[in-house]
Every structure is written in structure tokens, then in C-alpha cells.
VOGUDO-904697 format. One line per 8 residues: number of its first residue (from 1); for each residue x, y, z of N, C-alpha, C. Coordinates in steps of 0.2 Angstrom, whole numbers, plus 5000, padded with zeros to 4 digits. Example, Ala and Ser with C-alpha at 12.3 -4.5 7.8 and 13.67 -1.06 7.14 Angstrom:
<rs>
1> 5066:4972:5039:5062:4978:5039:5066:4984:5039; 5064:4989:5035:5068:4995:5036:5064:5000:5039 $
</rs>
This chain:
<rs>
1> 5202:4434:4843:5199:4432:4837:5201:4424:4836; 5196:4420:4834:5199:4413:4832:5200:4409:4827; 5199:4402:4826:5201:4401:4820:5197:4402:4815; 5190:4401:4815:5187:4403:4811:5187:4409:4808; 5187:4414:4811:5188:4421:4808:5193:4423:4808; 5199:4420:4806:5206:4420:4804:5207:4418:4798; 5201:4412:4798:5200:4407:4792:5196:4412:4785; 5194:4415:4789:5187:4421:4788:5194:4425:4781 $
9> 5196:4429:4788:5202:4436:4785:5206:4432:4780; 5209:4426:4780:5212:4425:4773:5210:4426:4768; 5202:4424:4767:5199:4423:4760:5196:4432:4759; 5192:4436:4766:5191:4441:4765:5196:4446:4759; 5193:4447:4752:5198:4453:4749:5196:4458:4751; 5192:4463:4751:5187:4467:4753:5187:4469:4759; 5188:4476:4759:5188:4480:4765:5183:4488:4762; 5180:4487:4767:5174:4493:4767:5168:4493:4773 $
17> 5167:4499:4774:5162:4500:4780:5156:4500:4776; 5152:4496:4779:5145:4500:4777:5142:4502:4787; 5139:4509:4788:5139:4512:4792:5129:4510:4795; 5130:4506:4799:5123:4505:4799:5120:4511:4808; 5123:4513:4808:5123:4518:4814:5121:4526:4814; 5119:4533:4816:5118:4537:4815:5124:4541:4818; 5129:4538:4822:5129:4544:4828:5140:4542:4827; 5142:4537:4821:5148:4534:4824:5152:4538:4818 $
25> 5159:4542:4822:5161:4546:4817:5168:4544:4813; 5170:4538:4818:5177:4534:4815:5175:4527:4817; 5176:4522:4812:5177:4515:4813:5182:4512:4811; 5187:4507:4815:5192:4504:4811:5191:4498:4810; 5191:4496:4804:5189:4489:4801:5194:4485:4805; 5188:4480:4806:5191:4471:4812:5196:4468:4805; 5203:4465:4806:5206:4462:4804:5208:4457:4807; 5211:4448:4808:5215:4447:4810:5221:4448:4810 $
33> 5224:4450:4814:5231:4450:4816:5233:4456:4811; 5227:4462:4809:5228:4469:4803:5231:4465:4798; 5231:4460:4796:5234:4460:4788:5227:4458:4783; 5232:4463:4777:5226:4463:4771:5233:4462:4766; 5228:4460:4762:5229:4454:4753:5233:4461:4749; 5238:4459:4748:5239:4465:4744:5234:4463:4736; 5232:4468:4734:5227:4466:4727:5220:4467:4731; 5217:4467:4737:5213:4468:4740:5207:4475:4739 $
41> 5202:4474:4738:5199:4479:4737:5198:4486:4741; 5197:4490:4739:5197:4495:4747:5190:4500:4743; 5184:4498:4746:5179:4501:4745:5176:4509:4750; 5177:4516:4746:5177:4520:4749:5170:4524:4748; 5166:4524:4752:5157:4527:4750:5159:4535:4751; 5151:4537:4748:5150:4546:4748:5151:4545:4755; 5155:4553:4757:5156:4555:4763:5159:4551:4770; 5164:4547:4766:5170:4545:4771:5176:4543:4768 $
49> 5181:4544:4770:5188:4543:4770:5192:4536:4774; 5196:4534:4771:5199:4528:4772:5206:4530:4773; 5210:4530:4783:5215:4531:4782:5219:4524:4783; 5226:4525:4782:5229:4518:4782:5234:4520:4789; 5234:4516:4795:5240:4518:4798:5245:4512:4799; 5250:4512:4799:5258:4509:4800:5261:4509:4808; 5258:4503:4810:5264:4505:4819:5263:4512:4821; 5258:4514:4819:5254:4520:4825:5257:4527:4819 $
57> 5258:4526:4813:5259:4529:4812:5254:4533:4803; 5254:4538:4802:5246:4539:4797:5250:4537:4790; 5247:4532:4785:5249:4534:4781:5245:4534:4776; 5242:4533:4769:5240:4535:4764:5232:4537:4766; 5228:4540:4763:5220:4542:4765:5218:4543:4758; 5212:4537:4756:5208:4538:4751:5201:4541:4753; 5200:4545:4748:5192:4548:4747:5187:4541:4742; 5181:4546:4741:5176:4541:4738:5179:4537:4734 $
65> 5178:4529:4730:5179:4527:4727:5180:4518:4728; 5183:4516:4723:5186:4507:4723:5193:4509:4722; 5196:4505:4726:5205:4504:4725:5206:4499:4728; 5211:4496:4718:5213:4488:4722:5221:4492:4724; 5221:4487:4730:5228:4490:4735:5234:4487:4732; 5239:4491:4728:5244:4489:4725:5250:4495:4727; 5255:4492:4727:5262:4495:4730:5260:4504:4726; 5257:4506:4721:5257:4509:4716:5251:4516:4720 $
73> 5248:4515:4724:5244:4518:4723:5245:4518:4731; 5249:4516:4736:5251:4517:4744:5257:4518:4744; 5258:4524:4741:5265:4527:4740:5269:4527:4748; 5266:4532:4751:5267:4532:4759:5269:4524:4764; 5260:4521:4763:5264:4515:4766:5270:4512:4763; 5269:4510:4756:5276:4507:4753:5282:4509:4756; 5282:4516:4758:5290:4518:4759:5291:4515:4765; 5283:4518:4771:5287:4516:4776:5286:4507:4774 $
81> 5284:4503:4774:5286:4496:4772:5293:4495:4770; 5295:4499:4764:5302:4498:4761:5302:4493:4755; 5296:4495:4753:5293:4489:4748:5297:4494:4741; 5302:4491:4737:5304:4495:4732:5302:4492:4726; 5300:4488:4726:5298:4482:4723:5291:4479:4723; 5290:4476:4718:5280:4473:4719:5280:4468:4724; 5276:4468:4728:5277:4464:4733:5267:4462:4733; 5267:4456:4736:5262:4452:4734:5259:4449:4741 $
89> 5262:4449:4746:5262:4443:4749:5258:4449:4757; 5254:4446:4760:5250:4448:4764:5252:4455:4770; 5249:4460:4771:5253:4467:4776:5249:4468:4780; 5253:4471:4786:5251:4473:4791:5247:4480:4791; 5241:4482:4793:5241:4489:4793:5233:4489:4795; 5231:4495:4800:5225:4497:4803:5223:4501:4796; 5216:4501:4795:5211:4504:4792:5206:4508:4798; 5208:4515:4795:5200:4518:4800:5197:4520:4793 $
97> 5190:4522:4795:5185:4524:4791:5181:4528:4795; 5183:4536:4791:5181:4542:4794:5175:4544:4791; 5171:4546:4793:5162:4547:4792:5164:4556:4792; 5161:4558:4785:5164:4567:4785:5157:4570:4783; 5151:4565:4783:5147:4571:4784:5143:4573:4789; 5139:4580:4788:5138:4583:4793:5130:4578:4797; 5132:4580:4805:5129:4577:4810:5126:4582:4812; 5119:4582:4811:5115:4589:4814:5110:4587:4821 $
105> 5106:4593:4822:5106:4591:4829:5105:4590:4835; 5113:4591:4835:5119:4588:4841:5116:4594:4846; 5116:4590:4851:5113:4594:4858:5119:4596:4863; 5117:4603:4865:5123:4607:4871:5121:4609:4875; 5124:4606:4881:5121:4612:4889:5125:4614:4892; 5127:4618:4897:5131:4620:4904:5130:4613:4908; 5134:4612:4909:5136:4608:4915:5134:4611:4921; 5137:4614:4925:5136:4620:4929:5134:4627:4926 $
113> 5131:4632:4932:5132:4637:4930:5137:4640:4928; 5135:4646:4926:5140:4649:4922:5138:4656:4926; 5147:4661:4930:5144:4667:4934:5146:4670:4929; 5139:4678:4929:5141:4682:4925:5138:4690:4928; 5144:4693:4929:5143:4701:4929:5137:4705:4928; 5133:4708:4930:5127:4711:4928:5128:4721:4932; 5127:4723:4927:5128:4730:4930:5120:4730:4933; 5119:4729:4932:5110:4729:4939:5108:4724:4942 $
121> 5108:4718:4942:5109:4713:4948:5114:4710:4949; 5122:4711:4948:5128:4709:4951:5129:4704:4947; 5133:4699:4953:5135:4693:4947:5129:4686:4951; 5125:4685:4944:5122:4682:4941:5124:4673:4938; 5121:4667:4941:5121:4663:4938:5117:4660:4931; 5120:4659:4926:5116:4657:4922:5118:4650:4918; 5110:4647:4916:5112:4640:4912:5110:4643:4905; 5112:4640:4901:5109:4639:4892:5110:4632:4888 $
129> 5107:4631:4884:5107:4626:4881:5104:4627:4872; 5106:4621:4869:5103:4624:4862:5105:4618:4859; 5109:4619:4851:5110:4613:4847:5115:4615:4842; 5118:4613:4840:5123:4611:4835:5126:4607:4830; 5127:4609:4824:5128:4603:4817:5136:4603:4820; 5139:4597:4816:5146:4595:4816:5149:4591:4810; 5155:4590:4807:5158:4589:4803:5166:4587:4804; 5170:4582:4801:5175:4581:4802:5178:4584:4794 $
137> 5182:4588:4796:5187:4591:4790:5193:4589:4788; 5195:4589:4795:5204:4584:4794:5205:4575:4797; 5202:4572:4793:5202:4567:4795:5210:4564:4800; 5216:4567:4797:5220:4562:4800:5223:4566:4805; 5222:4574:4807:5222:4576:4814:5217:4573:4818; 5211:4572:4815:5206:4570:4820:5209:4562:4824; 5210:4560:4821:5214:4552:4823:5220:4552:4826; 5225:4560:4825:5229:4559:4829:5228:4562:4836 $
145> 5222:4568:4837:5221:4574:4842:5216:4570:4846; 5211:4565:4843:5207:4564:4850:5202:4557:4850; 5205:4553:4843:5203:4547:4842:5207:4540:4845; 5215:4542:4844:5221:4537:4845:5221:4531:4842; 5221:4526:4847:5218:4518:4844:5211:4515:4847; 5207:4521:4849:5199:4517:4850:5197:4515:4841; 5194:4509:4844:5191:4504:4836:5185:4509:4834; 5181:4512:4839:5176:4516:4837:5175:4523:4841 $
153> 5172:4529:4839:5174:4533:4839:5166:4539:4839; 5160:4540:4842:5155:4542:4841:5153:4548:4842; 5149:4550:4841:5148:4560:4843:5147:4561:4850; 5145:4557:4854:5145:4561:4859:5150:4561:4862; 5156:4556:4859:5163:4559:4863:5165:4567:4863; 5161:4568:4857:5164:4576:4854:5161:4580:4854; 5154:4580:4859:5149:4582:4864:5152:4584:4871; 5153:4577:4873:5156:4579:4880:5165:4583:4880 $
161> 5167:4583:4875:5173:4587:4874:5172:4594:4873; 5166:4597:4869:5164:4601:4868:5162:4603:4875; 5159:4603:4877:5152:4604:4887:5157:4605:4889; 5166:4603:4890:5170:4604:4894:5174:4613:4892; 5172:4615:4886:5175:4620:4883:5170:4625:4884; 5162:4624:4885:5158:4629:4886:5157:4633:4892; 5157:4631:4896:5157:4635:4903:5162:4642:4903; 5166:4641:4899:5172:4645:4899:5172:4650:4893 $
169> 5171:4648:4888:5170:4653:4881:5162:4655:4881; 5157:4654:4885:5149:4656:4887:5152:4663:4889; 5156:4661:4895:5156:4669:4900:5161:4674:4895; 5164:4669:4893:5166:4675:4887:5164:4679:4883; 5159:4676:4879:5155:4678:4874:5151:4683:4877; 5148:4683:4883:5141:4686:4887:5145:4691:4891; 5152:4692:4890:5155:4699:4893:5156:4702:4887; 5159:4700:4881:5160:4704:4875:5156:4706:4873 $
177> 5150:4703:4873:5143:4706:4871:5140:4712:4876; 5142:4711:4881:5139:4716:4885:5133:4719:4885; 5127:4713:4884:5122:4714:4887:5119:4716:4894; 5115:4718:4894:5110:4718:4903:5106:4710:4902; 5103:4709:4908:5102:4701:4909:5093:4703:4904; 5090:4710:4907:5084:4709:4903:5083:4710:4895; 5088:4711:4891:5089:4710:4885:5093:4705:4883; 5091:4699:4886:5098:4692:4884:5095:4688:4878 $
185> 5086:4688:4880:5080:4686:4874:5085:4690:4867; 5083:4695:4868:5083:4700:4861:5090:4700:4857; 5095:4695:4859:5102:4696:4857:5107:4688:4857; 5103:4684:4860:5105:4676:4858:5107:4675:4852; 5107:4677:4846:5109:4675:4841:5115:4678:4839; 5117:4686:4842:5124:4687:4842:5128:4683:4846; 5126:4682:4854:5130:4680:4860:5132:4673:4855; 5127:4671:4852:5127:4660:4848:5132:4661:4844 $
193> 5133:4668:4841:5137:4667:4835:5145:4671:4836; 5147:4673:4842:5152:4675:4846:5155:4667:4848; 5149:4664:4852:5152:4657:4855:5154:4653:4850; 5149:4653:4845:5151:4647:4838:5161:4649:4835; 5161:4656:4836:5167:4657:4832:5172:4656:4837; 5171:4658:4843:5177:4654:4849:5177:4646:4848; 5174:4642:4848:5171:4637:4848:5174:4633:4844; 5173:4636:4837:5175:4634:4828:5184:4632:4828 $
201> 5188:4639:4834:5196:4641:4833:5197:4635:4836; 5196:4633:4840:5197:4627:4846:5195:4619:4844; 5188:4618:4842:5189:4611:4837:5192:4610:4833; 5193:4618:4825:5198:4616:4822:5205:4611:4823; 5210:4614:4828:5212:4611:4831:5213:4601:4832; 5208:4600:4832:5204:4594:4831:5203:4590:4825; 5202:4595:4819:5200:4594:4812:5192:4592:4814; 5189:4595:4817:5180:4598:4815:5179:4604:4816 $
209> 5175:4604:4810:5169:4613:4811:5163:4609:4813; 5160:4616:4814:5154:4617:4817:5149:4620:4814; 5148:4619:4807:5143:4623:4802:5137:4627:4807; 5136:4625:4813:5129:4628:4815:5130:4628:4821; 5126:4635:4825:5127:4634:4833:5120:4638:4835; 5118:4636:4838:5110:4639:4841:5112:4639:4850; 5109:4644:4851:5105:4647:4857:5099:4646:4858; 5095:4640:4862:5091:4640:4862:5088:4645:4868 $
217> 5092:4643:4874:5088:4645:4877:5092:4647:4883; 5093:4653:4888:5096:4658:4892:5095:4658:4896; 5094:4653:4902:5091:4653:4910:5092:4657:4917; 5090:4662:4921:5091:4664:4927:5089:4661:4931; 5091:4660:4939:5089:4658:4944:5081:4660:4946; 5076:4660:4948:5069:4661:4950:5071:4667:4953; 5074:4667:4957:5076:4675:4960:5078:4679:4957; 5081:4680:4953:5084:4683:4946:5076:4686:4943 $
225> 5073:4679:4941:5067:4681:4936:5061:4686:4941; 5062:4684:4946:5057:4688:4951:5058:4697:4952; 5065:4695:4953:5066:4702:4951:5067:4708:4943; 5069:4702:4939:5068:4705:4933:5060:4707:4931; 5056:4703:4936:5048:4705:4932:5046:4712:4936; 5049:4713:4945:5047:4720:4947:5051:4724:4944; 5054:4723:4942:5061:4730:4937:5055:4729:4932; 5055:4727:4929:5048:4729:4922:5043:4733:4924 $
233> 5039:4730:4931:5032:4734:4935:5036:4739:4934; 5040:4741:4936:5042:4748:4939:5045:4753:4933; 5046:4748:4928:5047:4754:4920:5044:4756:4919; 5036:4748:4919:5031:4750:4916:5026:4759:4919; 5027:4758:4923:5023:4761:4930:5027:4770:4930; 5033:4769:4930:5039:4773:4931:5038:4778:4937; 5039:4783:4941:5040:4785:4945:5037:4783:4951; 5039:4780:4956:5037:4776:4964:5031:4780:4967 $
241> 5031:4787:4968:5030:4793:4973:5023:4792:4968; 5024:4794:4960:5019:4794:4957:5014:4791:4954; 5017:4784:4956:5012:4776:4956:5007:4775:4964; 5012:4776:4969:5007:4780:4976:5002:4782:4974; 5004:4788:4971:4997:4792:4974:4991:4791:4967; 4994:4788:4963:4989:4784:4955:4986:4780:4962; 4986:4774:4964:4983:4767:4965:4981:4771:4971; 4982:4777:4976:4978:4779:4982:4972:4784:4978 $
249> 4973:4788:4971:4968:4792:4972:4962:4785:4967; 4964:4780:4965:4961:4775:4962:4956:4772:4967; 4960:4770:4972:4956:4767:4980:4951:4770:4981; 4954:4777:4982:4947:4783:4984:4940:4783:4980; 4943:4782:4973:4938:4783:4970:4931:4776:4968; 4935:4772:4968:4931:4764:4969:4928:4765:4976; 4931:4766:4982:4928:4767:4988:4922:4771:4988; 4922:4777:4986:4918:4782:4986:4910:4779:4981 $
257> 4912:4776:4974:4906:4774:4971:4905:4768:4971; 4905:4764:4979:4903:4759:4977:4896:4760:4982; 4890:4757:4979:4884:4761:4983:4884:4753:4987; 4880:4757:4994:4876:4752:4998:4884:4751:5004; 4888:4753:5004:4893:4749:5007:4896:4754:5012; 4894:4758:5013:4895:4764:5020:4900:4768:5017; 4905:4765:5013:4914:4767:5012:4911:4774:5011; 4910:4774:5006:4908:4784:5001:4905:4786:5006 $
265> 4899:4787:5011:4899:4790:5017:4904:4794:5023; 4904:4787:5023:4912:4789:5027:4916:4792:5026; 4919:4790:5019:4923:4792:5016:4924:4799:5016; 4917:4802:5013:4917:4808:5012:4914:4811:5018; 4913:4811:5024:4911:4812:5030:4917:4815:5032; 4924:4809:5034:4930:4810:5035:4933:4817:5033; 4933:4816:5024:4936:4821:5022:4933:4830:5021; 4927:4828:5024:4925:4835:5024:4926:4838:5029 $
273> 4925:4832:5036:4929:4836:5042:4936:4836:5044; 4939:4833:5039:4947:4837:5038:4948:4843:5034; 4944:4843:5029:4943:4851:5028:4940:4857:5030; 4936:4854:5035:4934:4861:5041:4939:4862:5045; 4943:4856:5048:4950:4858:5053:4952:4861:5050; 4956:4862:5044:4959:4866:5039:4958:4871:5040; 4952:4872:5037:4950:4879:5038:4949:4882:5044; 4947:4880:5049:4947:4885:5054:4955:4885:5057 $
281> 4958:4882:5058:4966:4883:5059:4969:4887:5053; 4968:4890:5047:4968:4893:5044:4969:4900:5046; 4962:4901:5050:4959:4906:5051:4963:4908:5057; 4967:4906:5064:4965:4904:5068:4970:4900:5071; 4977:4900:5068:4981:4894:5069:4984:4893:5077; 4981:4899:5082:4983:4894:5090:4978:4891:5093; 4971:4892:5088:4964:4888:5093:4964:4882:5086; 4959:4877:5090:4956:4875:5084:4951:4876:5082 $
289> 4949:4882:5085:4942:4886:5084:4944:4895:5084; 4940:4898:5078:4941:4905:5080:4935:4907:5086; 4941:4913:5091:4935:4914:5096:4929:4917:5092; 4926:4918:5096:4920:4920:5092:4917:4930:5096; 4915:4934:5093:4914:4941:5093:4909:4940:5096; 4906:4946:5101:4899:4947:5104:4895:4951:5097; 4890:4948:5095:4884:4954:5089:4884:4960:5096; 4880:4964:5093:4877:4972:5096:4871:4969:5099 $
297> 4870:4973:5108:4868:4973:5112:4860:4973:5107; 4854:4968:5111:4847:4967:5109:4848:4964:5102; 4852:4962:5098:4853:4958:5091:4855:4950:5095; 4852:4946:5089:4852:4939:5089:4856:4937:5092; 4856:4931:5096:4861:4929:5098:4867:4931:5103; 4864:4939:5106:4868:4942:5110:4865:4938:5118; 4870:4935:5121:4869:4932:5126:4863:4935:5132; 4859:4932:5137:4854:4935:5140:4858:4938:5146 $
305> 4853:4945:5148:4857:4949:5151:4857:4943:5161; 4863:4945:5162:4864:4940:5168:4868:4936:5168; 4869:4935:5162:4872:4926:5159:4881:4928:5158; 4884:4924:5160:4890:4924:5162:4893:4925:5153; 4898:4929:5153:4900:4931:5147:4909:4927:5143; 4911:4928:5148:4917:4924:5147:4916:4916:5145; 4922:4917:5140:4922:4910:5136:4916:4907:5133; 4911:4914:5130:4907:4912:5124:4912:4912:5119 $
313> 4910:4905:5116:4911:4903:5108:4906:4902:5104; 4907:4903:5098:4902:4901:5093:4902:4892:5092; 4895:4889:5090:4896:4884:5090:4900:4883:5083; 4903:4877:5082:4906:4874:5073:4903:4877:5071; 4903:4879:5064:4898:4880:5059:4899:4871:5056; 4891:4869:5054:4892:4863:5048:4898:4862:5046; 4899:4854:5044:4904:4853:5040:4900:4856:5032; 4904:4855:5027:4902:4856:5019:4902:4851:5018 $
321> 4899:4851:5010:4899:4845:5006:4906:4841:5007; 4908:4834:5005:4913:4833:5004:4917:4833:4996; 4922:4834:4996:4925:4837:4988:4922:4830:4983; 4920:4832:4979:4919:4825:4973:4924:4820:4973; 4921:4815:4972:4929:4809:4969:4932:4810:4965; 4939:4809:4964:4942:4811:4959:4941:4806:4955; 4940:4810:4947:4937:4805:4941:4942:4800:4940; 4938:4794:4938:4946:4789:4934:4950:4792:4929 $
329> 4956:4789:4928:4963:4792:4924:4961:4785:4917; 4960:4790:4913:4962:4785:4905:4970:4783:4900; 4969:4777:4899:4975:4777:4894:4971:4776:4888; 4973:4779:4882:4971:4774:4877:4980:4775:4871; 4979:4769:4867:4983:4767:4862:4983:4768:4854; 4988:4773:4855:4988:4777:4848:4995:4774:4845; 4994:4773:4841:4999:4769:4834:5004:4763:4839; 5001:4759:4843:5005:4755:4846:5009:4758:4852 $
337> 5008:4765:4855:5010:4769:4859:5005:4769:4865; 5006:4770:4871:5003:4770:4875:5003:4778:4878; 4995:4782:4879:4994:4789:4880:4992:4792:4886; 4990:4796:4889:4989:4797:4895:4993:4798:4902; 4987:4799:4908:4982:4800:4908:4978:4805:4906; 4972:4804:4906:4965:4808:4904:4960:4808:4906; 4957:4813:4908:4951:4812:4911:4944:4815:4908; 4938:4815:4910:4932:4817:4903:4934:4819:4899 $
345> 4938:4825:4902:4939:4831:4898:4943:4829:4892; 4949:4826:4894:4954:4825:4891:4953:4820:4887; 4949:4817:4887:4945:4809:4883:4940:4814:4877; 4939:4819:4880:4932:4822:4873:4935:4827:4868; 4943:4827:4871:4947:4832:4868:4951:4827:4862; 4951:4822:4863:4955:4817:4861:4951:4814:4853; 4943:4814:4858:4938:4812:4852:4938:4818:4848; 4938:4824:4850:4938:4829:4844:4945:4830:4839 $
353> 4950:4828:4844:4958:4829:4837:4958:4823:4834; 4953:4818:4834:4953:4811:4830:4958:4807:4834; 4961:4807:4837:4966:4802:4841:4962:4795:4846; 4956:4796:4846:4952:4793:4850:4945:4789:4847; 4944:4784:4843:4939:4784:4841:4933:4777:4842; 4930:4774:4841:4926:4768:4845:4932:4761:4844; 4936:4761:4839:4941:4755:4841:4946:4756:4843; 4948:4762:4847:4954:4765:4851:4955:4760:4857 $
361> 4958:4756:4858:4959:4750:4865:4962:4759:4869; 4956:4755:4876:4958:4761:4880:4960:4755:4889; 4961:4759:4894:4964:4753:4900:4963:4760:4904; 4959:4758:4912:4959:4763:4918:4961:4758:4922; 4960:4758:4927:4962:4755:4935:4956:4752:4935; 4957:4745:4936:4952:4741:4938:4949:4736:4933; 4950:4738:4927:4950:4732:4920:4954:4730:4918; 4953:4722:4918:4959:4717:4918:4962:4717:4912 $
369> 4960:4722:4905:4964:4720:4901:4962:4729:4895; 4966:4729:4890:4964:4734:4885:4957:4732:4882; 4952:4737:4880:4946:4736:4877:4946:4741:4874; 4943:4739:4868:4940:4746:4863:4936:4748:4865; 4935:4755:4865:4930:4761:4866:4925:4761:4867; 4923:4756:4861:4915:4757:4860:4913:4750:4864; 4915:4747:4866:4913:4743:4872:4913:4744:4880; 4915:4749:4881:4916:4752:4889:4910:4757:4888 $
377> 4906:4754:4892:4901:4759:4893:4900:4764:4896; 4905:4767:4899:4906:4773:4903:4908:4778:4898; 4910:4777:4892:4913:4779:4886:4908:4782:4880; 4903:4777:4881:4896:4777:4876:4894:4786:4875; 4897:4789:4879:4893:4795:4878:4899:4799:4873; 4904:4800:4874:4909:4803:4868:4907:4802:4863; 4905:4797:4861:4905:4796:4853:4897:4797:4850; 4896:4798:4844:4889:4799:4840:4883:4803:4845 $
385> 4888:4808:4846:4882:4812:4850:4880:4817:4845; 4871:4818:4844:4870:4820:4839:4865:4827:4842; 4865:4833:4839:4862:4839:4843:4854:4839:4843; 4848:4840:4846:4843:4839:4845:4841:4844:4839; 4835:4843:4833:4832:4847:4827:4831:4854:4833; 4832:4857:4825:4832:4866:4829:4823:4866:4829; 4823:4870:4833:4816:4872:4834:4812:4875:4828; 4806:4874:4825:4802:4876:4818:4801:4884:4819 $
393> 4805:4887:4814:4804:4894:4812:4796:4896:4813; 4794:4903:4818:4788:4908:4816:4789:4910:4811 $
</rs>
């Protein structure tokens, strides 16, 4: 500092912060060479505090207000000075100016992952991030625990002091809680407010609270999330063997009606002559054909006289119709619950117990989404079917 602000600090009586900054939690007023006027003003605004320190060491702390500085009213410094008497003549001493209102959303993230336990996918990487208020309660532990002698002193110090404690009370939090990973959504406000209280014990320490802690948001790796979504298919859906033979007798049946496209020919071509194999190995099970009997001699089909006899067989009989397609499977949605399967029958049974009516959101295989009733055309015939007039009495 030089001569002119030397020349400055003599005439200066007045010491006070005015705070033109959002983010600074301690300030120590520029003095030269720290001496102030005894009789000097000491101006102290809403929400901050004025400590005095002596050769490194804390001594008096004003709240809100004006104080002229007299032996009288720096009881502490006085002593340690050794001032027993009024003493007038210029002192030594630092002034910090602690900011003690609350700083709100103060932002927090993992630095690194954080490994955590999962009794269904193992041990699990996760990030989270979210936000937090902050507050300085003990002004003059704060200045001894993690301010010292920096002239300024800001929130993100007390940020990145915080990121250094969270990796390690996160995993704590998220084992006490003992969640599974696919309810971590559902339960963020417990996990946030387990961390804020480990959190809370630990800056105390420091002389800050924490009035607020939020959970925003609870991250898995893409593989994580890929597998958490086929574990949901497979709830939704529930048994495997079950789901098989849904999505084959579904194939079948889209196969079979789609006109013009050979499949349903085939289809049921196929399946008819696996039904005749069956049956005649039924009948028959070392041939794949039952031998066939001779009729009675001059009756149809009794072979012509002369003609070799051994190893007549009857020809196949026809194949038969092939089995019908199996009908589509209905859902529909009753009080927010999901119902079924059902098929005509069980859809006509439904519309008679009233469970079933034209705004009833109903889903089969192959429509992309729920729809009410009365707009699925295949449906149209359940409802408002009305009986023809009876025939006019003779």
C-alpha cells in the first residue's frame, strides 16, 4: 500500500463493508498497516457480523448496528492489549466482515462415481447432482476452521469442501436406505434428507448449516438403464414361456388374416397336414399309415381278380379343414388396473357385468397404444345391439 492510501487510513474513521458481490461469505477490511482510530466508527449491516482479531487471535464480534470503538465496548481486545486505562492513540487489529445470510441455490454434484450394492444388478456406478441453501452460524469457528487469513473468503470454497465429503456420505445414505436401483425415482427425498443430516453434523463443525438439500437427479450408466428397462418388459409381460406362446399364437393369427398374401393358405395347409400325421400315427404308431383291410370279395374296391395282392394300402384320406385361427387376446382397463386376457366371449361377458363399456380403453397385439372401445371397430358389435320387433300377432 502506499503513501497515498496511508494518507487515506489516517483520516479514514469508518470501517464498514458494503457487500457489492452475491457469492462472498467473509471480507477483511484493507487497512494500512491494520490500525484503526480508536473513537472510530464500526458500521455493522442486517446479516453480518464484525469480528476483531489480535495477532492471529479472535477477539470481540459485533452484530447489526453502529459502534464508536472505545476501550469500553472491546472488552476482549482491551485485555488482550493491556489497555487498563482510556487509551486514545491508534491500534492494531484485523477486521473480518462475515455475511450470515442464507445463500440459496448453491449447486452439488459427485465428482466421480459413486459404487453402490444392488441386490439385482450387483455393484452399480452412480452420479447425482441437485442444490443446496447455506448459512454461516458460528462466525468465529468459521474463521478459525477454514477461513484463516484469506482477506476474502467465497461460496464456492465451501462448495468444493462440501464435493469432497459427498462421495463418501452419498454411499452411505443409499445403503441405509436400502433401495433397489429401479425405485431410486420414488425415494430421492428420503436418500436427500439422510445426506443433508450427515452433511449438516460435519459443516457444523465449521459453523454452517445447511437449511436445504435437494436431490435432483440420480444417474446409472446406459447399461444399467438398458437393463433396468428389459427387467420392466419382463414385469410388465411376466412369465417368459408365457410371453412365447402370447407373441407365436399372435404371429399366427395376423398371419392367417392377412388376405391376398399366400401366408393363411399355407399356413393352414401346413397345419392341417400335421394334423393328419397325428392322427394317423395315433391310430397306427409303427406305420405312418394304417395298413389298410381288403372289403368282401365282388364289393368296391376289392382289388381285380389276378392282380397282385400284397402291399395294398389304402390311398391318405384328404387332409381336413385347417383349425381356425386363434382369436386375438383382449386387455381392457378397469379402475386404473389392467384386465385380461379375453376373447369375444370373455369381452361379451364383460359388456354384460358392466365392466366393459364404449369408454373402457381396451389394447391387443398390434395397436400401438390403449383406445376406447367404441372406437375399435372390431368391437362395434358388443355394444347397442338392439333385438329385431317381434313379429305382428294373428
Amino acid at each position: 500500500m502506499g503513501l497515498i492510501d496511508k494518507i487515506k487510513g489516517e483520516f479514514i474513521d469508518i470501517v464498514e463493508w458494503l457487500d457489492q458481490t452475491r457469492d462472498t461469505i467473509v471480507w477483511r477490511f484493507p487497512r494500512y498497516d491494520n490500525e484503526i482510530k480508536m473513537g472510530a466508527k464500526l458500521v455493522v449491516r442486517e446479516s453480518q457480523v464484525a469480528v476483531f482479531v489480535n495477532e492471529g487471535r479472535i477477539a470481540d464480534a459485533y452484530g447489526p448496528g453502529t459502534y464508536e470503538l472505545q476501550t469500553q465496548n472491546m472488552p476482549i481486545l482491551s485485555t488482550l492489549k493491556g489497555w487498563k486505562y482510556g487509551f486514545h492513540s491508534p491500534f492494531k487489529a484485523e477486521v473480518y466482515f462475515v455475511n450470515t445470510r442464507q445463500f440459496t441455490d448453491m449447486k452439488w454434484g459427485t465428482q466421480n462415481p459413486v459404487m453402490v450394492r444392488d441386490p439385482e444388478f450387483g455393484m452399480v456406478r452412480l452420479r447425482a447432482f441437485g442444490a443446496y441453501s447455506m448459512r454461516v452460524v458460528e462466525p468465529r469457528r468459521l474463521l478459525t476452521e477454514l477461513v484463516g487469513t484469506d482477506p476474502q473468503f467465497r461460496t464456492e470454497e465451501v462448495s468444493e469442501y462440501l464435493r469432497q465429503m459427498l462421495v463418501g456420505r452419498l454411499s452411505g445414505a443409499l445403503a441405509k436406505a436400502e433401495v433397489p436401483m429401479l425405485d431410486l425415482a420414488a425415494h430421492q427425498q428420503d436418500i436427500g434428507d439422510r445426506l443433508a443430516g450427515a452433511l449438516s453434523q460435519e459443516l457444523a463443525e465449521v459453523g454452517i448449516a445447511i437449511p436445504k438439500f435437494i436431490i435432483e437427479n440420480i444417474s446409472v450408466p446406459p447399461e444399467v438403464e438398458k437393463a433396468m428397462d428389459k427387467r420392466t418388459e419382463m414385469g410388465v409381460v411376466g412369465d417368459l414361456d408365457r410371453y412365447t406362446k402370447y407373441q407365436t399364437a399372435n404371429a399366427i393369427a395376423e398371419a392367417a388374416g392377412t388376405p391376398g398374401s399366400g401366408m393363411g393358405e399355407g399356413l393352414g395347409l401346413g397345419m392341417g397336414v400335421a394334423a393328419g400325421q397325428r392322427f394317423a400315427q395315433n391310430i397306427n404308431p409303427q406305420q405312418g399309415y394304417p395298413q389298410q383291410q381288403y372289403p368282401p370279395q365282388g364289393a368296391p374296391g376289392y382289388p381285380p381278380q389276378g392282380a397282385p395282392q400284397q402291399g395294398y394300402q389304402q390311398p391318405p384320406a384328404p387332409a381336413g379343414p385347417p383349425p381356425l385361427p386363434p382369436q386375438p387376446q383382449w386387455y381392457i382397463a378397469v379402475n386404473g388396473a389392467q384386465q385380461g386376457p379375453f376373447d369375444a366371449a370373455g369381452l361379451s361377458g364383460q359388456v354384460s357385468a358392466g365392466a366393459l363399456t364404449r369408454d373402457t380403453l381396451v389394447w391387443r397385439n398390434g395397436m400401438a397404444q390403449w383406445t376406447a372401445a367404441s372406437q375399435v371397430g372390431e368391437l362395434a358389435t358388443l355394444f347397442g345391439a338392439v333385438p329385431p320387433p317381434l313379429p305382428p300377432q294373428s
